[in-house]
C-alpha positions as a Python dict, from the first residue, in 0.01 Angstrom:
ca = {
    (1, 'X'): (0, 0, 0),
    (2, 'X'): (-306, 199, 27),
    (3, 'X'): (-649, 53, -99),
    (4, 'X'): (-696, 360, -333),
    (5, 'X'): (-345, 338, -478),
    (6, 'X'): (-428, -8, -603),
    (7, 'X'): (-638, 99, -864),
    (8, 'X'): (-565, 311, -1189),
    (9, 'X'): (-271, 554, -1205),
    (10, 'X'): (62, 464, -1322),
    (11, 'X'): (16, 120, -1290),
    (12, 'X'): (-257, 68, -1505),
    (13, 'X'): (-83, 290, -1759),
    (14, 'X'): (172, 119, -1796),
    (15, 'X'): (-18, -224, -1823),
    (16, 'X'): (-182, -71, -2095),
    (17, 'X'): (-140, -208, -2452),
    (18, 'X'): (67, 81, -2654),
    (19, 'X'): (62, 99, -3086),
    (20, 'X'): (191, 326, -3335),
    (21, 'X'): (-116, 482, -3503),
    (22, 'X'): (129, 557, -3775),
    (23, 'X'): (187, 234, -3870),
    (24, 'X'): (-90, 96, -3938),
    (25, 'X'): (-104, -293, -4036),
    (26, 'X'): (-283, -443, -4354),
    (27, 'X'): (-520, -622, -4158),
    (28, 'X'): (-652, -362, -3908),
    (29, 'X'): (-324, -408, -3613),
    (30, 'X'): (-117, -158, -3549),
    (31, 'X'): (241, -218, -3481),
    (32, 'X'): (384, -223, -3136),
    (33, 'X'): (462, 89, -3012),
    (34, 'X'): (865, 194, -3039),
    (35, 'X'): (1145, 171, -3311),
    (36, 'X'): (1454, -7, -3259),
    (37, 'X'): (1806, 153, -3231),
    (38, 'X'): (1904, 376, -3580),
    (39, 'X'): (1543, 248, -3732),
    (40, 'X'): (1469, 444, -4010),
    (41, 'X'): (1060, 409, -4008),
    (42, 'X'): (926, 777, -3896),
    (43, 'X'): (844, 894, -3548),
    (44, 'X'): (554, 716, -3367),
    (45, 'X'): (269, 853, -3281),
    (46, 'X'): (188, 605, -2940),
    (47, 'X'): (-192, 565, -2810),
    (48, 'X'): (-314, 278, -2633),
    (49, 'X'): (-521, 20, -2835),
    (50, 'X'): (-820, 148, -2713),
    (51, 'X'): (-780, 458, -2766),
    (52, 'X'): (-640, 400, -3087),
    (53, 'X'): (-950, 213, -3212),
    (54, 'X'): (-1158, 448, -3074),
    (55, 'X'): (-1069, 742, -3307),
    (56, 'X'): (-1149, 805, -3621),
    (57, 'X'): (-915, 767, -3916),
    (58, 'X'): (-924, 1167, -4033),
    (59, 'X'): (-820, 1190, -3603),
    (60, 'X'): (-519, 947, -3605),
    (61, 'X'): (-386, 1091, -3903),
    (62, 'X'): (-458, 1475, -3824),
    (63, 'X'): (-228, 1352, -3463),
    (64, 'X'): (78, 1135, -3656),
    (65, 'X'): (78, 1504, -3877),
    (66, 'X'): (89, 1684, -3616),
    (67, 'X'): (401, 1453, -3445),
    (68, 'X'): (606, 1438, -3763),
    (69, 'X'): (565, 1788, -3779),
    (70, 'X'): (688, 1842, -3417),
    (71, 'X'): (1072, 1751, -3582),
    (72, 'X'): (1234, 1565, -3293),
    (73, 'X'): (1560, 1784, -3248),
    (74, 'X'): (1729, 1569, -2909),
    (75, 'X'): (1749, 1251, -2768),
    (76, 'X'): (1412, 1251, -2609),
    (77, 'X'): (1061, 1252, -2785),
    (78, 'X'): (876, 1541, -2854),
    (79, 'X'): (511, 1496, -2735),
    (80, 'X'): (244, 1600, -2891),
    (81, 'X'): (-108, 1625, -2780),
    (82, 'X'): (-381, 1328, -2961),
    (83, 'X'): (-639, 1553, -3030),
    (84, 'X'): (-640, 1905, -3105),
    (85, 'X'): (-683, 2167, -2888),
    (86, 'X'): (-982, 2324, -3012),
    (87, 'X'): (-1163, 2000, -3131),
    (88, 'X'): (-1124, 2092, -3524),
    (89, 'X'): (-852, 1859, -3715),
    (90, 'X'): (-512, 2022, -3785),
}
């Protein structure tokens, strides 16, 4: 493998820590990112942890709004973007 494959890319995200910004814990976690099989919590809204407590609180909840509003309609996720486009909250 080539020296500057080794670093970042899909590797590293991958490695990365994912939560669900929309489930936040009591204590200040966040849940692992992911529901099981015919789970009835909502639709996560996955960041990694850094990102995730990086943002502001008005941020993560402007993005899990905007994901819930995205209405999954197939088998795969929608995706929605973490911040909005024009830097204002949604």
């Amino acid at each position: 493998m080539r020296a500057y494959y080794s670093k970042g890319g899909l590797r590293e995200w991958v490695a990365q820590k994912w939560v669900d910004i929309g489930a936040p814990k009591k204590n200040g976690k966040y849940q692992p990112c992911g529901r099981s099989k015919g789970s009835k919590r909502k639709y996560p809204k996955c960041v990694p942890l850094a990102k995730a407590t990086r943002i502001s609180s008005s941020q993560k909840a402007s993005a899990v709004r905007r994901k819930r509003q995205a209405s999954n309609t197939g088998p795969k996720p929608t995706n929605v973007k973490t911040f909005a486009r024009f830097g204002g909250l949604v």
